[in-house]
N, C-alpha and C positions, 0 to 999 in steps of 0.2 A: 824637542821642545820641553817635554817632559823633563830631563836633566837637564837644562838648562835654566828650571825653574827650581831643580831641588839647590844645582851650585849655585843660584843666587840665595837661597836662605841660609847657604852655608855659608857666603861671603860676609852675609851680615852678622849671621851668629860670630866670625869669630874677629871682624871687626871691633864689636863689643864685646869680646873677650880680654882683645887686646885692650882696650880702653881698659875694662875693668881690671887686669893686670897693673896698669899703669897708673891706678887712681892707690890701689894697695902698697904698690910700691912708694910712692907719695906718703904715702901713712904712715909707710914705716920707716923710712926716711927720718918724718917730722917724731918719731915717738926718739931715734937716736938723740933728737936736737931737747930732750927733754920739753918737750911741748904738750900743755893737758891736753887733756881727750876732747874734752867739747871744741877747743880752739885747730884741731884737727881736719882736715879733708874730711869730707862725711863720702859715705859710700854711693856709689852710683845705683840710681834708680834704674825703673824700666823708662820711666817718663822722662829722667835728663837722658838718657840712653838716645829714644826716642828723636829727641831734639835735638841731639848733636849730631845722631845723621842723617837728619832733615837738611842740616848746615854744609855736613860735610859729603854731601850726596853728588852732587855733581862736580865734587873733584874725584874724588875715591873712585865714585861709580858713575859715570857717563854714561852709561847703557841700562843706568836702573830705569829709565821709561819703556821697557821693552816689557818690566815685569809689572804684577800689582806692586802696590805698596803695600800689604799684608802678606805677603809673598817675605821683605824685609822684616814686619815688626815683628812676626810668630819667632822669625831667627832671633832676634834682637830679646825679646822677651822669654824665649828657653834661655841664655845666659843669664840674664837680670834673676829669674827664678834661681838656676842655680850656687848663683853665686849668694842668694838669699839663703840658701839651704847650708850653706858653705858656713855662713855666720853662724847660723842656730847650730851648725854643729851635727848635722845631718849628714851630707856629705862633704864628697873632697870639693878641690878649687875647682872651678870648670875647666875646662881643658877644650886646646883647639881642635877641631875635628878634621880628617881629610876625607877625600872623597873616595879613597881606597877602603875605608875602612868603615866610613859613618854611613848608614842606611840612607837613601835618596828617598825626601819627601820634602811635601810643602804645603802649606794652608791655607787657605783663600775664603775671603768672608764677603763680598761683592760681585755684583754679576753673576750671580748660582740662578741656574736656571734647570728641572728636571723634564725629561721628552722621554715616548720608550726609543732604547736604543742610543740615547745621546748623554750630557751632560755638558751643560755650558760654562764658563769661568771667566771672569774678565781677566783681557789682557791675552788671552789665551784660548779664547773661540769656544766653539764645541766638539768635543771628543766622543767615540762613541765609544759605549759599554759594550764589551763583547759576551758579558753573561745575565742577562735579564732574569728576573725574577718576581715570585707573586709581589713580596716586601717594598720593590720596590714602584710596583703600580700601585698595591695600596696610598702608597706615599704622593705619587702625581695623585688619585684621585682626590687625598684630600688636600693639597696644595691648591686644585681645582676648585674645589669650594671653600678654598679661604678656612681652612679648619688647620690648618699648618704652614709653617713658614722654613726656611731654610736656615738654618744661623751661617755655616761654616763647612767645606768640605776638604778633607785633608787626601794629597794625594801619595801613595807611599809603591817604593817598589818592591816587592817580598824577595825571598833567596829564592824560589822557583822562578823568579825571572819579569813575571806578570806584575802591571801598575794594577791598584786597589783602589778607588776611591770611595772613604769613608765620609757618609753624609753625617750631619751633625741638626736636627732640628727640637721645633719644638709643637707641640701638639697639644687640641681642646683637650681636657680631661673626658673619661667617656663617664666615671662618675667622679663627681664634687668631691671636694678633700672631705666638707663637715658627714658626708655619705658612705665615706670610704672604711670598712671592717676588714681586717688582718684577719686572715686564716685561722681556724678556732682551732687548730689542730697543738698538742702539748708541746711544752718544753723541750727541745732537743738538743743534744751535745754532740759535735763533729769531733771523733778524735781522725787525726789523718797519719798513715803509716805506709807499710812498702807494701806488704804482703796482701792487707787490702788496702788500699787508696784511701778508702772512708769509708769509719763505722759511726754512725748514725744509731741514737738511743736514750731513753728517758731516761728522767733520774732514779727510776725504779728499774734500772737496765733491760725495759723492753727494748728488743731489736728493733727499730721502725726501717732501715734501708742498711743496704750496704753496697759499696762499689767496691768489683775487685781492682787487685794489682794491677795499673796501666801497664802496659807491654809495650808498647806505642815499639818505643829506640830499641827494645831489644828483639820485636821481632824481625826487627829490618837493617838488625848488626850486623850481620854476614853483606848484604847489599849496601851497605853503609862504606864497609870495611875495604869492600872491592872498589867502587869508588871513591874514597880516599887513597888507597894507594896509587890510581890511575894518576890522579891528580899530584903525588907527590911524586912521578916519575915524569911528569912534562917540564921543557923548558921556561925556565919563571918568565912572565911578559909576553910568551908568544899565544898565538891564537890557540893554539890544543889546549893551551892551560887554563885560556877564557871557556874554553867547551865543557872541557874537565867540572871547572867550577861550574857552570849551570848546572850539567847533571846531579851536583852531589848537592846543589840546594834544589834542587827539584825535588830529591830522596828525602831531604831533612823537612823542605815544605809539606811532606805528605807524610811523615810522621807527627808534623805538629798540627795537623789537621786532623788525623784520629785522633789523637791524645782530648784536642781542642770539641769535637762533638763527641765523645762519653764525657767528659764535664760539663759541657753543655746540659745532655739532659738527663745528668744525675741531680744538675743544681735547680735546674727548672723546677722536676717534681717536690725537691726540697721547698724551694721556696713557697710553692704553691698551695703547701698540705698544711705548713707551722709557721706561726705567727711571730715567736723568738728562735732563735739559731744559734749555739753558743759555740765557738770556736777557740784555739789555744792558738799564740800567738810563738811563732815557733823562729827560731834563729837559725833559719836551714844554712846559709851561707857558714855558718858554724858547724853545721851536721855535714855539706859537702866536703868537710876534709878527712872523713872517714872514706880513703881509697877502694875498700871493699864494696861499699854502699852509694857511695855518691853517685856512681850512673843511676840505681835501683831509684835514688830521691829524687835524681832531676827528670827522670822518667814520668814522674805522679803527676808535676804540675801543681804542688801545694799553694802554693801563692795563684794562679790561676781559678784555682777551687775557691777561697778564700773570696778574691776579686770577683769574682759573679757573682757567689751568695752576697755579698755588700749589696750590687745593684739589684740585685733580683727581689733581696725581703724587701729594700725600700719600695720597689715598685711594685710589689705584692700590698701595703700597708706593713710588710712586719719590722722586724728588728733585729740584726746580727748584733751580738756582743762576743768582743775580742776579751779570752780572759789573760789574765795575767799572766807572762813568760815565768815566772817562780813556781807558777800551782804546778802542783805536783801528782795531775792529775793519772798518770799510770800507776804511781806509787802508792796512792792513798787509797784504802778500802772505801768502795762505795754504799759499803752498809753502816760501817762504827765509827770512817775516820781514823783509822790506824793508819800512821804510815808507816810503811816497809821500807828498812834501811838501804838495800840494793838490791835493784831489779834488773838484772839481766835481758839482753834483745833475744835469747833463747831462751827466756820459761815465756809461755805462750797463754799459760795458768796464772792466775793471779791469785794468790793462797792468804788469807789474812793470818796477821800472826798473833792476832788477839785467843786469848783460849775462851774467853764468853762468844765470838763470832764465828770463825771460822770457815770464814765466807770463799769457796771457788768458785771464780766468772772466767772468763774468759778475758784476756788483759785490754784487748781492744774495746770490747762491750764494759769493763769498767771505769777506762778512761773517759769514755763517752758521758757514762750517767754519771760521773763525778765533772764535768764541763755544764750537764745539764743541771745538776744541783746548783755548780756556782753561778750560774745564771739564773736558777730562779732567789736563792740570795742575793743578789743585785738585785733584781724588782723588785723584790720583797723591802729592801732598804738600807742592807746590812753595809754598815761602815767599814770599806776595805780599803788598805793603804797599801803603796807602793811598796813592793819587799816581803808581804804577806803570802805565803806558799799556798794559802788556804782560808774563805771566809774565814774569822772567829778566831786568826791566829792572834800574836802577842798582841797587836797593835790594832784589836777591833775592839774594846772594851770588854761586853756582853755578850756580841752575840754569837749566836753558836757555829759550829761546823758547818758549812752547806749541805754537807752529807746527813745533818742530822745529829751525828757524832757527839762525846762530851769534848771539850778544847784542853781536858787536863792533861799536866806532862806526861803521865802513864799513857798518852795516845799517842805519843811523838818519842822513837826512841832516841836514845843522847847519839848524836854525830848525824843522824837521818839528814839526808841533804834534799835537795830541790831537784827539779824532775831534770835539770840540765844537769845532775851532780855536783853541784858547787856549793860551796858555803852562800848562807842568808847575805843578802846586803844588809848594809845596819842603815838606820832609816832614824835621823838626824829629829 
């Protein structure tokens, strides 16, 4: 029943795929025929989406009464969004998905009903949960007294094999927004790296936390390793191969499950203790094409790290700030503002080259209190533009370094690049 609710939202996502393919094609058509822009095909909504397979539902799909109808529009509306993203330029076209390869889920916003032991869904009865927990009697009790309501629950099946149903609600506040006070604890800056995960620290480089190197994938390579080749020695499509593969997401399930509780509650205590959280805004998909490193990256979970601190300072009262992918935060002294021309992933030291300073930290603890300086310049007010490696660079007037620093060219040697190694963008 389960898959046969995930392939209907698959059917409809890529029914309006295919629309949306055919509305672009149309477009582009009319652009051959030299036809302006306004008097053009306009792009498909979620909402004419919507409507055309409200129209086109009982030819297409004669068996779509068997599902919800949000079962259809979440499918319907993952393309509309992407193909929205597609125009800003964000990502690629959407693309049709098969069931070989796209993960089995589905969304349901009607008929949610919680019990211990159950879970109900229109169109689809009630299922039972086979793993109970405090979380979620808390939630029936207050469902019970009307203190919470359900929105939406999504059903998803993971590589270890198990359906997951992720509830979606919304709850009284337990205190008032005008009530609510953010963690009094300082400023801090996350830099995130291999060797530790994340160093956490003030803009006066006090250590506050640190997370070592997740190990997660590579303590469980060797057991990873053996089941992948089991798997790459069965017959493709036969049942061994189907076995094969559960085992080896069973194995990957449970490295992304360590990985997923040490970030869990490194970011808890983070968010709990500090009221701003400044973070660097990192192009890891760029950094995974370093073959040496890229398992060590995708082992850490940076984006993961990143995505909890978001929700966690909002529901703490605080404030993550994403700084800018150009600062150059490992590179720049945390005391004067020197940047250092090239920094090597083997000095470990971070040595200013100023002869007034001459500042040794430690590279990690400097990049930290240099993310946490540029975040307390942001609340402070300082006017910083796109392409600026650093508050106070060309293109902030007056103010100063975050670090504190002077902004004159003696702090910045000639060719000095950005923390990526690349020349400045120029900034129109």
């Amino acid at each position: 029943m389960l898959l046969r609710a995930a392939g209907a939202r698959r059917f409809a996502h890529n029914w309006a795929v295919a629309k949306i393919k055919a509305n672009a094609d149309q477009w582009a058509a009319e652009a051959t025929y030299d036809i302006p822009k306004p008097d053009r095909v306009r792009p498909l909504t979620y909402f004419t989406l919507a409507k055309l397979w409200t129209a086109a539902k009982p030819v297409v799909a004669p068996w779509a009464d068997e599902h919800s109808t949000w079962t259809f529009r979440y499918g319907i509306r993952a393309a509309a969004e992407a193909h929205r993203a597609f125009l800003k330029g964000q990502r690629r076209f959407p693309r049709f998905k098969s069931r070989h390869t796209d993960r089995a889920r589905f969304t349901i916003t009607d008929g949610l009903r919680l019990e211990p032991g159950r879970v109900r869904m229109a169109k689809y009865g009630w299922v039972r949960v086979a793993a109970p927990c405090a979380a979620q009697s808390g939630l029936r009790r207050r469902l019970r007294r009307g203190r919470a309501r359900l929105l939406n629950v999504t059903v998803t099946r993971h590589s270890d094999g198990h359906w997951y149903a992720t509830l979606c609600f919304e709850r009284d506040a337990r205190v008032p927004d005008d009530e609510r006070r953010a963690p009094t604890g300082p400023v801090v800056g996350v830099d995130r790296g291999v060797r530790t995960s994340a160093m956490v620290a003030t803009a006066d480089r006090q250590v506050v936390a640190e997370l070592a190197g997740v190990r997660a994938l590579r303590d469980a390579r060797r057991k990873v390793a053996h089941l992948q080749r089991d798997l790459n020695r069965t017959k493709k499509r036969s049942a061994n191969r189907r076995k094969a593969a559960a085992r080896l997401g069973r194995a990957h399930a449970r490295v992304a499950a360590v990985r997923a509780d040490k970030l869990h509650a490194f970011t808890a205590r983070l968010a709990q203790a500090h009221g701003v959280v400044v973070v660097e805004d990192l192009a890891t998909a760029n950094l995974l094409r370093n073959r040496y490193l890229a398992a060590a990256i995708a082992d850490q979970g940076w984006a993961e790290l990143a995505r909890q601190l978001a929700y966690k300072t909002a529901r703490h009262g605080g404030t993550l700030i994403v700084a800018d992918r150009w600062f150059a935060s490992s590179k720049t002294c945390s005391c004067c503002g020197w940047v250092k021309p090239k920094l090597s992933l083997a000095e470990r030291t971070y040595t200013c080259g100023n002869d007034s300073c001459r500042l040794r930290a430690d590279r990690d603890v400097n990049a930290a209190a240099n993310l946490a300086a540029w975040g307390e310049a942001q609340l402070a007010g300082c006017i910083i533009q796109v392409g600026d490696r650093h508050p106070g660079g060309p293109s902030a007037g007056t103010c100063r370094h975050a670090c504190g620093g002077s902004n004159e060219p003696a702090f910045l040697p000639a060719g000095a690049s950005g923390e990526a190694g690349t020349s400045q963008p120029h900034v129109a």
